[in-house]
C-alpha positions in Angstrom: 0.0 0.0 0.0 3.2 2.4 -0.3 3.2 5.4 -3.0 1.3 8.5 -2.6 -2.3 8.9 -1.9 -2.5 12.4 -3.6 -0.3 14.4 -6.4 -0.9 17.7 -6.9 1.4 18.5 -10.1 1.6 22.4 -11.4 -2.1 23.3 -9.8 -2.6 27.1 -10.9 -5.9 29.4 -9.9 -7.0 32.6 -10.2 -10.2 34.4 -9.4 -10.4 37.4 -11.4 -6.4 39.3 -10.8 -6.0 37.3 -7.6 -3.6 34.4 -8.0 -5.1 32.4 -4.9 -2.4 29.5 -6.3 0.9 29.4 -8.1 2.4 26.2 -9.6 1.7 24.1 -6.4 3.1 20.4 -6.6 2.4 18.2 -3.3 2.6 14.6 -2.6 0.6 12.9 0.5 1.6 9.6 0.9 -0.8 7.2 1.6 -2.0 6.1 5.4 -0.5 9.4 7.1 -1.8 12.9 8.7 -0.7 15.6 6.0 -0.6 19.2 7.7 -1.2 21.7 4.8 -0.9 25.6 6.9 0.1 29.2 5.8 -1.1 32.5 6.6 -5.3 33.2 6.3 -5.6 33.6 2.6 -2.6 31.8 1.6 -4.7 29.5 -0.8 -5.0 26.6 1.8 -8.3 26.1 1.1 -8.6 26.9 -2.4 -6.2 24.4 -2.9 -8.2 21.6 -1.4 -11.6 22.9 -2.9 -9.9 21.7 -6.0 -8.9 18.6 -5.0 -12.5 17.9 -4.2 -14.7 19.3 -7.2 -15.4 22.7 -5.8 -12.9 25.0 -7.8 -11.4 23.6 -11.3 -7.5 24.3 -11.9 -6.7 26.6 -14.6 -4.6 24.4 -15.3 -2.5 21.7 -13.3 -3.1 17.8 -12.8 -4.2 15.3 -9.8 -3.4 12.2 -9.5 -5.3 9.9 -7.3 -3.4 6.7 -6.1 -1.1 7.5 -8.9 -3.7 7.6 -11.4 -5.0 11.0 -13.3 -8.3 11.9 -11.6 -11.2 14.7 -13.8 -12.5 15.8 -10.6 -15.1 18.4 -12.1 -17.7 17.7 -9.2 -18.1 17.1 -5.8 -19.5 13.6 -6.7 -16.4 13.2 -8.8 -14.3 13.1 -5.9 -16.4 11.1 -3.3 -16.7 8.5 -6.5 -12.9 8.6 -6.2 -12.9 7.9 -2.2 -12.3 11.3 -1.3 -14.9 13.2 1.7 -14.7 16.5 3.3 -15.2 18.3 6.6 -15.8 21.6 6.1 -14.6 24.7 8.3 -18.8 25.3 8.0 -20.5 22.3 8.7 -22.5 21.0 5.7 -25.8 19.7 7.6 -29.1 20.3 7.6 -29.8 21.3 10.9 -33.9 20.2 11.5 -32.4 16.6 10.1 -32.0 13.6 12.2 -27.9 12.2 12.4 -28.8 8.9 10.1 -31.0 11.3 7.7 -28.1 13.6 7.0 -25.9 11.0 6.6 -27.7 9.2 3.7 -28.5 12.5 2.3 -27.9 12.2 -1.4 -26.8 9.0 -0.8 -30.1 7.3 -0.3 -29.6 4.4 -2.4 -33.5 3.2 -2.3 -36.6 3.9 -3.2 -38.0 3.0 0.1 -36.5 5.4 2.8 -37.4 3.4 5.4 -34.9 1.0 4.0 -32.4 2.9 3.1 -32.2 4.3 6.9 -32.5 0.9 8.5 -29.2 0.2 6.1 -27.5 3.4 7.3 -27.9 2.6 10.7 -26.2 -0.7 11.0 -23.4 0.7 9.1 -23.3 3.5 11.3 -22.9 1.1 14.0 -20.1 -0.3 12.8 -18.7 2.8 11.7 -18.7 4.2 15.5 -17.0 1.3 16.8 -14.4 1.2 14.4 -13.3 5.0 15.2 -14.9 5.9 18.0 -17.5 8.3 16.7 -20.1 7.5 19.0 -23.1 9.9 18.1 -27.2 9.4 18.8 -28.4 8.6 15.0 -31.7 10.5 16.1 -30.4 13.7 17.3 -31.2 16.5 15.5 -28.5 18.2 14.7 -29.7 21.4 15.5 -29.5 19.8 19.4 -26.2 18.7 19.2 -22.8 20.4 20.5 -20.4 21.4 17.7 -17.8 18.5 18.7 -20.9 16.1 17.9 -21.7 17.8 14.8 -18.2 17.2 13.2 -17.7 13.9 14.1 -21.5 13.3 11.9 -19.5 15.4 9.0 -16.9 12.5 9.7 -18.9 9.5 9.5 -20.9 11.1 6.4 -17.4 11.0 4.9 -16.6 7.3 5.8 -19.4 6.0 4.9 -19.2 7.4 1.4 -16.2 5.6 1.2 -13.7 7.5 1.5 -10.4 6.8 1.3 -8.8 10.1 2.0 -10.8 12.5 3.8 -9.6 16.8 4.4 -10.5 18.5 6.9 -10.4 22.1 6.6 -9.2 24.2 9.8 -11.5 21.7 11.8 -10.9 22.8 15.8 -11.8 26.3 15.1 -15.0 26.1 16.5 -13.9 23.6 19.0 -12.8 23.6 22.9 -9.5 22.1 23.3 -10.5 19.1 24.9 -12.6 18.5 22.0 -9.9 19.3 19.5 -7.7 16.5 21.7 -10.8 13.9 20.6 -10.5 14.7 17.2 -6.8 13.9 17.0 -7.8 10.8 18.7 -10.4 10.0 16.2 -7.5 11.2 13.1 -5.1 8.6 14.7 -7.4 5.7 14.6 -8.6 7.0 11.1 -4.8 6.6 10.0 -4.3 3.2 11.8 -6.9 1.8 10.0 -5.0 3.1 6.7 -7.3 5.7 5.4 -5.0 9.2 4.4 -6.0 12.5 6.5 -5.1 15.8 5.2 -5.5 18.6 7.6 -5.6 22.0 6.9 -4.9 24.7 9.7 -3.1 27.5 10.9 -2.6 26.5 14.6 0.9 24.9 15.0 -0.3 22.8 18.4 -2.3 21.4 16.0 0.6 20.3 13.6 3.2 19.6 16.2 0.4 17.2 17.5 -1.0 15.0 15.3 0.7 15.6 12.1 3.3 13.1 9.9 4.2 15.5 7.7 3.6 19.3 7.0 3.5 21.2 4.2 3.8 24.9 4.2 1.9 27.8 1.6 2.8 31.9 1.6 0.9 33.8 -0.8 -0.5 31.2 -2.8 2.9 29.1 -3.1 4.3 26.4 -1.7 7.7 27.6 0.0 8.2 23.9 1.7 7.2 20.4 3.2 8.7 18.7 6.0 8.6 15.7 8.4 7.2 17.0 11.6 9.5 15.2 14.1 12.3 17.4 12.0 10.7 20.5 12.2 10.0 23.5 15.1 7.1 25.2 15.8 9.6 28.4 15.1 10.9 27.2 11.7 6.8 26.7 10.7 5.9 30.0 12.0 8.5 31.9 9.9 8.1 29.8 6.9 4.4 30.9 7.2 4.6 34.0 7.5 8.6 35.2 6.0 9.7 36.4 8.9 10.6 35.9 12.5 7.4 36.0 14.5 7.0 36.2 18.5 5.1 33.1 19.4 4.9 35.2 23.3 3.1 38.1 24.1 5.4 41.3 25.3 3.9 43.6 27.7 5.0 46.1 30.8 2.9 45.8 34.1 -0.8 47.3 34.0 -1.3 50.7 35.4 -5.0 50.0 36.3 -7.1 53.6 36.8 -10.4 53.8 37.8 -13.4 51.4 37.2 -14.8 51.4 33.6 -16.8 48.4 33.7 -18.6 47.1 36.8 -20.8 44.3 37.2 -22.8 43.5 40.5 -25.2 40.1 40.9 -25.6 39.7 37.0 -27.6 36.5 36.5 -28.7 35.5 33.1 -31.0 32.6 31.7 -31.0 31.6 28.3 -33.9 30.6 25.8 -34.6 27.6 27.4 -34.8 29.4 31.1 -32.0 27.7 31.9 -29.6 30.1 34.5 -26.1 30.4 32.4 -24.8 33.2 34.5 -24.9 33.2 38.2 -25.0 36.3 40.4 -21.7 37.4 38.8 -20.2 40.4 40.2 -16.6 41.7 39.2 -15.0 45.2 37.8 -12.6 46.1 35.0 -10.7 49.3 35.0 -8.8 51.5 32.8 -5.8 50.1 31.7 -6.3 46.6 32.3 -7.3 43.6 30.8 -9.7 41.3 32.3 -9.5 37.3 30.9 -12.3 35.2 31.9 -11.3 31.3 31.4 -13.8 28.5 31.3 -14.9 25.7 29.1 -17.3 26.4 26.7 -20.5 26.4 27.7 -20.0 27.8 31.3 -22.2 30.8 30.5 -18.7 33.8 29.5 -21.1 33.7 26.1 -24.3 34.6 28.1 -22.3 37.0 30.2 -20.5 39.2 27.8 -24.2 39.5 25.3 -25.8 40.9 28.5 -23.0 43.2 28.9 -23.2 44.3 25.3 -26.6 44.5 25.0 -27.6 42.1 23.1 -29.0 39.5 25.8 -31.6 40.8 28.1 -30.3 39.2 32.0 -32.9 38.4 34.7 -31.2 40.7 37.4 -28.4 42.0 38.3 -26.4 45.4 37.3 -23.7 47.0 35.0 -22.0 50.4 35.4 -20.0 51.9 32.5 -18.3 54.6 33.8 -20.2 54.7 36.9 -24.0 54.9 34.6 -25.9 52.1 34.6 -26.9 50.0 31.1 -30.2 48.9 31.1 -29.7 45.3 31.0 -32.9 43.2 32.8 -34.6 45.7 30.2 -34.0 47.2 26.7 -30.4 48.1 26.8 -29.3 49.5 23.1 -26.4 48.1 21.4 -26.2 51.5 19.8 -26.5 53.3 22.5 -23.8 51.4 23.8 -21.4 52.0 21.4 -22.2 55.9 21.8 -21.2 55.6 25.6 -17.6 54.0 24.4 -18.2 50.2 24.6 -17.4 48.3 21.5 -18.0 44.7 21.7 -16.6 41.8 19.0 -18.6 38.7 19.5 -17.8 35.1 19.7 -19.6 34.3 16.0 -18.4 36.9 13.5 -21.0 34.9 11.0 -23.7 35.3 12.5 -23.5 38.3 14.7 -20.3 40.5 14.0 -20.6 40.8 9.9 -23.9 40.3 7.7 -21.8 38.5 4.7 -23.6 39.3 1.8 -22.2 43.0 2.3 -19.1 44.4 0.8 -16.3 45.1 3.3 -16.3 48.3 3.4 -20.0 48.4 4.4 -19.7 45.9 7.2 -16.4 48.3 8.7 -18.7 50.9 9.4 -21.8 48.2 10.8 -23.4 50.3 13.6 -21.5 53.2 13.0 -22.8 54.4 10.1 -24.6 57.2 11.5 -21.2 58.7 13.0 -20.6 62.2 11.4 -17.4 61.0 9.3 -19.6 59.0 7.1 -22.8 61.1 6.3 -23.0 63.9 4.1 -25.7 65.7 5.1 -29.0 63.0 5.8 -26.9 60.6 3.0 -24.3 58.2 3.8 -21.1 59.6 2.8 -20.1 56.7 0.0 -16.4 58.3 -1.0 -15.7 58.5 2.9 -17.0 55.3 3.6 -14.5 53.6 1.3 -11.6 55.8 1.9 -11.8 54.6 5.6 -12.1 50.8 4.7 -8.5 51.4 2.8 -7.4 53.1 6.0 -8.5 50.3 7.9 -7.5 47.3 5.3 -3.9 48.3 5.6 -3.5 49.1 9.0 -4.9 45.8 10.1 -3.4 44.0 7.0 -6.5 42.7 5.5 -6.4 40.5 2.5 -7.1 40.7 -0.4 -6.7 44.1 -0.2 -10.4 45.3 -1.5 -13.1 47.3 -0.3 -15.7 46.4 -2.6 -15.2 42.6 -2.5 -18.4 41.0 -0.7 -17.0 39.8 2.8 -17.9 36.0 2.5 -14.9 35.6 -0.2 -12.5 36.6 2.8 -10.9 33.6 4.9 -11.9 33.6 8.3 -9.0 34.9 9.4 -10.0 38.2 7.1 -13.2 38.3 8.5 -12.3 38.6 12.1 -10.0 41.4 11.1 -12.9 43.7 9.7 -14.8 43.1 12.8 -11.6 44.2 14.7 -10.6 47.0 12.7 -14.5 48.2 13.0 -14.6 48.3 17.0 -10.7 48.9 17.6 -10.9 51.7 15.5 -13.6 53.8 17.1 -11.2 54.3 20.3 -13.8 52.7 23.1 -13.5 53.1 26.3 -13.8 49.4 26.4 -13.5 46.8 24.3 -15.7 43.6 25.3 -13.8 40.8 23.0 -15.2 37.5 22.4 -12.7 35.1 21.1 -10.0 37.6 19.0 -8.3 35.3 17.3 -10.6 32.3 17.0 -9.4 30.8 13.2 -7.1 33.4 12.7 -3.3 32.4 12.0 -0.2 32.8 13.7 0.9 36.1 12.2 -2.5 37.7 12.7 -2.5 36.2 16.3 0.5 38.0 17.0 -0.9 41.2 15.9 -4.3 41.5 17.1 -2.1 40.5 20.4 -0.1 43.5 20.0 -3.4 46.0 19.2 -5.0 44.6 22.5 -1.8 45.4 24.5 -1.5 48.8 22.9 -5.4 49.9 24.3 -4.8 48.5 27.6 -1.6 51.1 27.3 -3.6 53.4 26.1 -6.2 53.9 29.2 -8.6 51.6 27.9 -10.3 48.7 29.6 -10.4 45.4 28.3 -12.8 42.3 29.0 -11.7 39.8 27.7 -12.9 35.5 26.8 -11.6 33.0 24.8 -10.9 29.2 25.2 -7.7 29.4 24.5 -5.5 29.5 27.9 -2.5 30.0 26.8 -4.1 33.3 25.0 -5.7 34.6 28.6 -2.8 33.8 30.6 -0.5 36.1 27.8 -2.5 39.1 27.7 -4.7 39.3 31.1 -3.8 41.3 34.1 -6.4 39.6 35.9 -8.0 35.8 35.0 -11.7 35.3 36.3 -12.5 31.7 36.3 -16.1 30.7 35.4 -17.9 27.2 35.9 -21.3 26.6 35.5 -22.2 30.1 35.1 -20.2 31.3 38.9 -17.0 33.1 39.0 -14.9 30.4 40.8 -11.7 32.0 41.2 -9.8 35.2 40.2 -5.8 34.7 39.7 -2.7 36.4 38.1 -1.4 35.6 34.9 1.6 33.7 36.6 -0.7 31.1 37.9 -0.5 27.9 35.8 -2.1 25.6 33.7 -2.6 23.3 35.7 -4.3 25.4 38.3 -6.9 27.0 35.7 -7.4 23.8 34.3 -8.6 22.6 38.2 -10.8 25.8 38.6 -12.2 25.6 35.3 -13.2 21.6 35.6 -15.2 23.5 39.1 -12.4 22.0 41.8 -12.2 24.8 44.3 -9.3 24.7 46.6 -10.3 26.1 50.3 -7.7 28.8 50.4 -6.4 29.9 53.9 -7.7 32.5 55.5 
């Protein structure tokens, strides 16, 4: 079974005078984990929308199991035993597990049949690899972890040979990014070829065989991961040296911007995700609050923000309350100085469908800089979009593209470059660099630390705990929807991890 799963030979691609990628040649041997990372916008994914029927090459060839392979269609490629997990989740969310796995692969004319088929082969299936999943969930019911592993098994039993995953723990908690290598190992032990395709160099370092490396729409190298450095990827990724640690001086905290007192918050089901939470941030700090997801920092920060109603409970922004068990105004918010990135850029922080330069002014649009008279000021509107698309590096470099053709990464940079930009007294940031890549990490790292600097005051969540321990002044710990614990940012991992899993040392008086 030696030789190479997948040859890529000469694959060019261009979408209009964008080159997304340049003469790329790469071989996956068969039965491995292939890392394929770069920079957001490198052509990762491009690449790999190719290789499965998405995009066409301009020109190029594949080779599958050293074979030429037409791969005009999707069906092309699953014919030729290759699936695919998508960053978004392809499922149809009011549909059971077993009905979206047979989707389009019903096989019968009797559904009835064709699910009873599916099920014992999902059976067999979650034994085999450990995908244990309810076949009559609805997916609309199930965590995100749960949801990928059903992308997974729609894959396999397709019969796929090889299957890519594109950037698949960015919606993920690390515990449930540590199944999912689980799951890739036992996928590779039973022979089948995995090609990942990430920015996160844990990711790589972990799991990985082998890693191949795209800048700019090349390919500048490949290596075998036990002979490479997390250093050596990060600069090949991005062409330079890149500080994988945060630098900062001590905090000069001033005097309370933020404060919260008793704040408890159900969500749509009535269930109470925040628990009498009380804490304060001030100017020229930042604030981290750790926890697993799910342990109601989501809850917490929309009530703060505005866009959750709590039950009871108060907030003070600069010592005036916001209106939160009632009707309290995003936009009125944002007025009083509090800019807020959410968790879920998609759905919440960008409406998609909009150019970029319209969603860098969403919710400021009424500000005087971009209205002439009672019209929206369209030459000043784009002229700041430039502004803001080299200051924050955005790429491609285009106000006027729609902002569902940017990578992820991309995306969460217009939603930064919106609120940063506005000079808030505080910033309420949900997950800053959630499927953004290393160089972008370390610069939206640097623009945080710069507004703490500056006087500002900064709330901060994200699941990743190397990220709070870097930048926070001050870590609040929350499980099931209570502030366990605060702690500096010496304290370790370990000692997070305890207080996030809700093991609460007695400490002495």
């Amino acid at each position: 079974m030696a030789g190479p799963a997948i040859e890529l030979i000469g694959i060019n691609k261009s979408f209009g005078t964008v080159r997304a990628n340049r003469d790329i040649n790469l071989e996956v041997e068969r039965g491995t984990i292939h890392g394929i990372i770069g920079e957001n916008g490198a052509g990762k994914s491009t690449l790999m929308s190719i290789l499965y029927g998405f995009y066409q090459a301009d020109s190029g060839e594949i080779r599958i199991g050293g074979k030429t392979a037409s791969i005009r269609t999707p069906n092309d490629a699953i014919a030729g035993g290759i699936g695919m997990v998508h960053q978004h989740f392809m499922l149809v969310e009011n549909f059971t597990v077993v009905e979206n796995i047979i989707l389009g692969a019903e096989g019968e004319p009797l559904l009835k049949r064709s699910i009873g088929k599916a099920r014992s082969e999902l059976q067999r299936l979650e034994r085999e690899y450990g995908l244990d999943v309810d076949p009559d969930a609805v997916i609309e019911d199930l965590a995100v972890g749960l949801q990928q592993r059903v992308e997974i098994l729609k894959a396999l039993y397709r019969g796929a040979e090889i299957l890519i995953l594109d950037e698949p723990t960015g919606v993920l908690t690390p515990a449930e990014a540590d199944h999912l290598f689980r799951i890739l190992r036992m996928l590779k032990d039973q022979g089948k070829t995995v090609v990942l395709i990430t920015h996160k160099l844990r990711e790589i370092m972990a799991v990985t065989d082998t890693v191949s490396v795209m800048r700019q729409g090349t390919m500048v190298a490949t290596r075998r991961t036990a002979e490479t450095t997390v250093e050596e990827l990060a600069e090949l990724m991005v062409g330079r040296r890149v500080l994988l640690h945060v630098e900062k001086g001590k905090a000069s905290p001033g005097p309370v911007k933020l404060a919260v007192s008793g704040l408890t918050v159900r969500d749509q089901r009535g269930v109470v995700m925040v628990d009498n939470v009380s804490f304060e941030v001030r100017a020229g700090e930042i604030v981290g609050i750790a926890g697993v997801a799910g342990n109601g920092q989501s809850e917490l920060i929309e009530a703060i923000a505005g866009t959750r109603r709590a039950q009871s409970g108060a907030v003070m922004l600069d010592g005036k309350a916001i209106d939160v068990t009632g009707h309290a105004d995003p936009g009125d918010l944002r007025d009083r100085g509090l800019a807020h990135v959410p968790e879920d850029r998609h759905h919440v922080g960008l409406v998609l469908a909009f150019e970029e330069a319209e969603n860098s002014i969403l919710g400021y649009h009424d500000k005087p800089q971009f209205l002439k008279g009672p019209l929206l000021d369209v030459e000043a509107i784009h002229a700041d979009a430039r502004d803001k698309i080299e200051k924050y590096d955005i790429r491609p470099p285009n106000d006027r593209l729609r902002t569902a053709n940017f990578s992820g990464g991309n995306q969460q940079k217009i939603v930064l470059a919106r609120e940063m930009e506005q000079d808030p007294g505080v910033l309420v940031v949900g997950q800053p660099t959630r499927g953004v890549d290393v160089g972008a990490i370390e610069f939206i790292h640097k623009r945080l630390i710069a507004m703490r600097d500056a006087g500002k005051a900064v709330l901060l969540i994200s699941v990743e705990l190397d990220e709070i321990r870097s930048l926070s002044d001050r870590i609040l710990v929350m499980f099931a929807g209570r502030v366990v614990g605060e702690r500096g940012p010496e304290a370790s991992e370990g000692e997070l991890g305890l207080l996030m899993a809700g093991v609460v040392k007695q400490e002495a008086a």
